[in-house]
N, C-alpha and C positions, 0 to 999 in steps of 0.2 A: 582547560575549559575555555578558555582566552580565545583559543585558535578557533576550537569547535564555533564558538558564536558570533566570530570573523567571517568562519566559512558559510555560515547559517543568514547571515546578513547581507554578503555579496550574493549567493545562490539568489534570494529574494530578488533586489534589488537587479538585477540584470535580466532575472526572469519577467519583472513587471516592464521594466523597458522595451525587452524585446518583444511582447505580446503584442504594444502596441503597433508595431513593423509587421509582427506577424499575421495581425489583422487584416492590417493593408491587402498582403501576397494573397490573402485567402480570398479575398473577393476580387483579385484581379486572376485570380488563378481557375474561380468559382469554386470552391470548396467551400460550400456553405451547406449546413443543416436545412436543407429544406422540412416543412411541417408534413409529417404523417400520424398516419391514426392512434398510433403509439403514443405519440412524443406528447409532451403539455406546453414547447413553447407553442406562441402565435405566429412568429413571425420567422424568416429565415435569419440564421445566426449562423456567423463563421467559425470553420473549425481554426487549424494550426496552431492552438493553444501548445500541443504536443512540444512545436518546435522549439517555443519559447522556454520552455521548461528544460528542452536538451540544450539550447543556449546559456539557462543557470545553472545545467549542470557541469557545462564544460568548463564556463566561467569559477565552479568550485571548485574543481580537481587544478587548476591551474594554480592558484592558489595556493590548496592544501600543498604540494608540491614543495610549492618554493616557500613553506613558511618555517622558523628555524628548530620546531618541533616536529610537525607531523610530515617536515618535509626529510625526517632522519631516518625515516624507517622503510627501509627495501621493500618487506612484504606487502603493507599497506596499499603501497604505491602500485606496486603490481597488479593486486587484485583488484585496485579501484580501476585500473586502463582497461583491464579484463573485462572489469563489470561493464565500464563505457563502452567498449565497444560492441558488446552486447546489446546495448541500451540503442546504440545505432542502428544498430540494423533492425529490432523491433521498432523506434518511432520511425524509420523509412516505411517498414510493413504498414505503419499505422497511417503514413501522408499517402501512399498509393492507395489505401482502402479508402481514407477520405475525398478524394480524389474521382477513386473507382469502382470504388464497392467490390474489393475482392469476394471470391469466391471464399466459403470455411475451409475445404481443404487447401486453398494459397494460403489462409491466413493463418492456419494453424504448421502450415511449413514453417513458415517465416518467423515462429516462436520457436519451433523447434531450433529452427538453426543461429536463432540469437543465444538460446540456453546453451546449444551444442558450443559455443564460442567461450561461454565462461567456464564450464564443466572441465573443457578439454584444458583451459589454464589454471585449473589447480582450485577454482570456485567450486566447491561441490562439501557432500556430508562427509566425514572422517571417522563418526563415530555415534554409536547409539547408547545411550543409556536404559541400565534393564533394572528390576526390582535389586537384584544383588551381586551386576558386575556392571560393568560400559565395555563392551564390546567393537573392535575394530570393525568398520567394513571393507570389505576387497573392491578393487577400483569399479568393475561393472555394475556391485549394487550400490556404491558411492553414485556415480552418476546416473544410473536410473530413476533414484531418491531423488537429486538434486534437479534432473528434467521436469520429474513429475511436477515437484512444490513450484517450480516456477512456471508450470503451463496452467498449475489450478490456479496461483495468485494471480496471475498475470488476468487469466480470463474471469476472476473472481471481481476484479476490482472492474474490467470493462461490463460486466453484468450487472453491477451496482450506479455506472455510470448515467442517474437518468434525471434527475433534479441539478437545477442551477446550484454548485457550491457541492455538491455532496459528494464526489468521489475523490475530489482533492483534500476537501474536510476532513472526511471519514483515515484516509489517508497519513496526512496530515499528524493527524492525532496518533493513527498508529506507528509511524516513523518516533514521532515523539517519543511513544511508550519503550522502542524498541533503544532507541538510545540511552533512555536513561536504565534500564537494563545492563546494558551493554558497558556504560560508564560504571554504574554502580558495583556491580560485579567485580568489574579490573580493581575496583577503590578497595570493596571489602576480601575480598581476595590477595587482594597485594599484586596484581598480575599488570601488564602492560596498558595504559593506557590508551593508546593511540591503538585504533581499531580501524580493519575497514567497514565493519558494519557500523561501526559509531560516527566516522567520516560517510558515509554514504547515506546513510539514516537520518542525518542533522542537514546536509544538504538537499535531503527530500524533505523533510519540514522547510527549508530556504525555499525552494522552487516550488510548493503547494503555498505558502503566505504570500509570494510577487504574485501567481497567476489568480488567487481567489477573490481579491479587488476588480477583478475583469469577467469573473464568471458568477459573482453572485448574484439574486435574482432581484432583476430580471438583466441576466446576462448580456452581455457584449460582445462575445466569443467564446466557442467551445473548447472543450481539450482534445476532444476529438478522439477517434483509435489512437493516434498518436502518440497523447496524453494519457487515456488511459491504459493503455497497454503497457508503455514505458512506466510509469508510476508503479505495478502493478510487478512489473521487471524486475524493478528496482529495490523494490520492496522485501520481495523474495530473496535475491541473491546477497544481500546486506543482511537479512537473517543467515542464511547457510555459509555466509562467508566467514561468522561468528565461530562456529566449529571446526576450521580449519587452524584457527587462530588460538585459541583456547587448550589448555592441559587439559585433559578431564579429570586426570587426576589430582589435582591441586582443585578441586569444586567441596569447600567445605561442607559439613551438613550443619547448615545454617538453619535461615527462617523454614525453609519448609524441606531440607535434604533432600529425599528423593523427588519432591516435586521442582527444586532449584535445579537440578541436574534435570530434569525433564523439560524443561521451559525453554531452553532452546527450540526444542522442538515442539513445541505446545501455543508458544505464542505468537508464528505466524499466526495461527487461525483463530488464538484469541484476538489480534488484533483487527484479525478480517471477518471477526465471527460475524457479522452482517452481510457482507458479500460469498460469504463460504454458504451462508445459512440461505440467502438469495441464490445459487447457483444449483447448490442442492434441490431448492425446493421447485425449483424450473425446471431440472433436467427429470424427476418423478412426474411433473404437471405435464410436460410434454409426453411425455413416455405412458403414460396411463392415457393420454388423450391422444395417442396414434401419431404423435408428431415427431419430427427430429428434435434435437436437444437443445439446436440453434435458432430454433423459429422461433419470433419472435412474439409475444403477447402483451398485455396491460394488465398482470398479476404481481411484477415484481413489487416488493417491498417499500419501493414510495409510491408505486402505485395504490397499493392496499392504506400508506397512511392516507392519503389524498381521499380515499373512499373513506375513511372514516371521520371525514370531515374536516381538517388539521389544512390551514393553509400551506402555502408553495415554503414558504419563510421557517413557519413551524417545523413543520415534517423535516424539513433538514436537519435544523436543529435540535432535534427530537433524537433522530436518527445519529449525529454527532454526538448525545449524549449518554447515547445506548453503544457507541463503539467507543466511547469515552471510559465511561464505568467498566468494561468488559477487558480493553486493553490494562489501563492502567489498576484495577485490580489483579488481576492475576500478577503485574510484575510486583505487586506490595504484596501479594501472598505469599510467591514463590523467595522474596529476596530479604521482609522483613519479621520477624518471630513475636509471637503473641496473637492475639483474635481478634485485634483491633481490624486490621486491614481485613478481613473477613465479615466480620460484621459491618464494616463500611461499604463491603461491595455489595451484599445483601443489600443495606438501605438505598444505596445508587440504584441496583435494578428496579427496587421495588417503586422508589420513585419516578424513572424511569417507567414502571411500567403503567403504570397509575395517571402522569400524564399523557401516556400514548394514547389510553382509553379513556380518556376524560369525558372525551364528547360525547360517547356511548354509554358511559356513567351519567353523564347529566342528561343526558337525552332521556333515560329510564327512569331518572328521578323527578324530571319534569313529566313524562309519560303516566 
């Protein structure tokens, strides 16, 4: 755990560093947000947050590496280089969009071929679990599983990306939940420690805590495609790369048996359940309203808090606390036994949902 919050503390720490350099490039480069009818900042704000963040990412694997635990283990190592340079070539996609406004069919190559780069190095699903076996998959639907999850997170998390703070937050949190997962698991399991999704996971919590000192609101720089894309990347393959690493048969039936062995693949999108739930609900709004999938509108989910009255500061927070409860429930359902963590994630929602609608509760009781 030493190592883990060595690697979690340099990712940070070099992330917030290099934001501020990366600021610089961005207005001498002009990569800056300009305001449109969409957006809620005021004023122009620069992107290249992205960069910064692939600056603490690289900064962590170097590290992780040479450190005299998690630098012993071959696999690890591999699939984290894997993952990076995957990671590359989506925040490239993301500083030429910021840059130049690709086109959706460039931008959605350009995921394609950062998934294609981890997939074909051994990053990909290995196995399903089913009510009464886990089943091997063959390499073609291995990786068309493994594309898919990383083109929905990827574009889940940039779909979410619209308030100061909130997709690194959101993020953030879910990296967290995924780690302690992932640790947890190895612990009660008995199984190997040192993970790439545990090392890749804890370093995306490191590189969302240096950049969100620079993006909360009222911002100072954005993350840009860059950033969100790569996060979103990142995110995904540090889930799928859990299954490649893991027995399945050695998965006791513990706190919730068939639901523990299902959580691998359950809690991506518990962790994204807000930006899965924002993607979803755009690509119907568009689709019933004659539009493409990608057009853009002022209905996503901090838009709707913002209409319901909830400041810039709240809403985020709000929103942090609803991917909060959502993440880190499910892994106390799936991983710990008894109704505690269930009735705990119940009152999270319920509070959770109670102050989302607050101001439309008081509004009717003062009305």
């Amino acid at each position: 755990m030493r190592e883990y919050l060595l690697v979690l503390f340099v990712a940070a720490g070099v992330t917030y560093v290099a934001a501020s350099l990366a600021r610089r490039y961005a207005f001498r480069f002009n990569a800056v947000a300009l305001v449109r009818d969409r957006d809620v900042h005021t004023k122009p704000v620069p992107y290249f947050g992205g960069v910064a963040m692939l600056a603490g990412l690289i900064a962590a694997l170097i590290l992780a590496t040479n450190l005299p635990w998690l630098g012993r283990f071959e696999l690890v190592q591999r699939d984290a280089w894997a993952i990076f340079l995957g990671a590359l070539v989506i925040c490239v996609v993301g500083v030429i969009d910021d840059l130049f406004e690709l086109g959706a069919a460039a931008k959605f190559s350009g995921e394609v071929l950062a998934a294609g780069i981890v997939v074909l190095n051994g990053v990909k699903f290995y196995w399903i679990p089913l009510p009464d076996r886990i089943i091997a998959l063959d390499n073609i639907a291995a990786i068309a599983l493994a594309v898919f999850v990383i083109l929905f997170c990827t574009n889940a998390v940039n779909f979410m990306d619209g308030l100061d703070g909130l997709a690194a937050g959101v993020v953030a949190i879910g990296a967290a939940s995924y780690f302690l997962y992932a640790y947890l698991l190895s612990y009660e399991q008995d199984l190997v420690r040192a993970t790439t999704s545990s090392l890749v996971t804890v370093a995306l919590v490191g590189i969302c805590l240096g950049f969100l000192p620079h993006n909360i609101h009222r911002a100072r720089m954005f993350m840009g495609d860059s950033g969100a894309l790569l996060l979103g990347f990142l995110l995904a393959t540090s889930v799928i790369s859990l299954t490649g690493q893991l027995d399945p048969s050695r998965l006791n039936a513990g706190g919730g048996a068939l639901f523990s062995a299902y959580l691998p693949l359950l809690l991506p999108f518990a962790v994204l359940a807000l930006p899965v739930i924002d993607l979803v609900s755009a690509y119907v709004r568009r689709t019933l309203a004659g539009k493409l999938w990608f057009e853009a509108d002022k209905q996503h989910l901090h838009h709707r808090m913002l209409q319901l009255g909830h400041s810039h500061r709240r809403a985020v927070g709000l929103l942090w606390l609803w991917a909060a409860v959502i993440a880190f429930g499910a892994v106390g359902i799936g991983i710990v036994d008894g109704w505690w963590p269930i009735a705990a994630t119940v009152a999270g929602l319920a509070l959770a949902a109670v102050l989302t609608f607050w101001p439309r509760i008081r509004g009717g009781t003062h009305g």
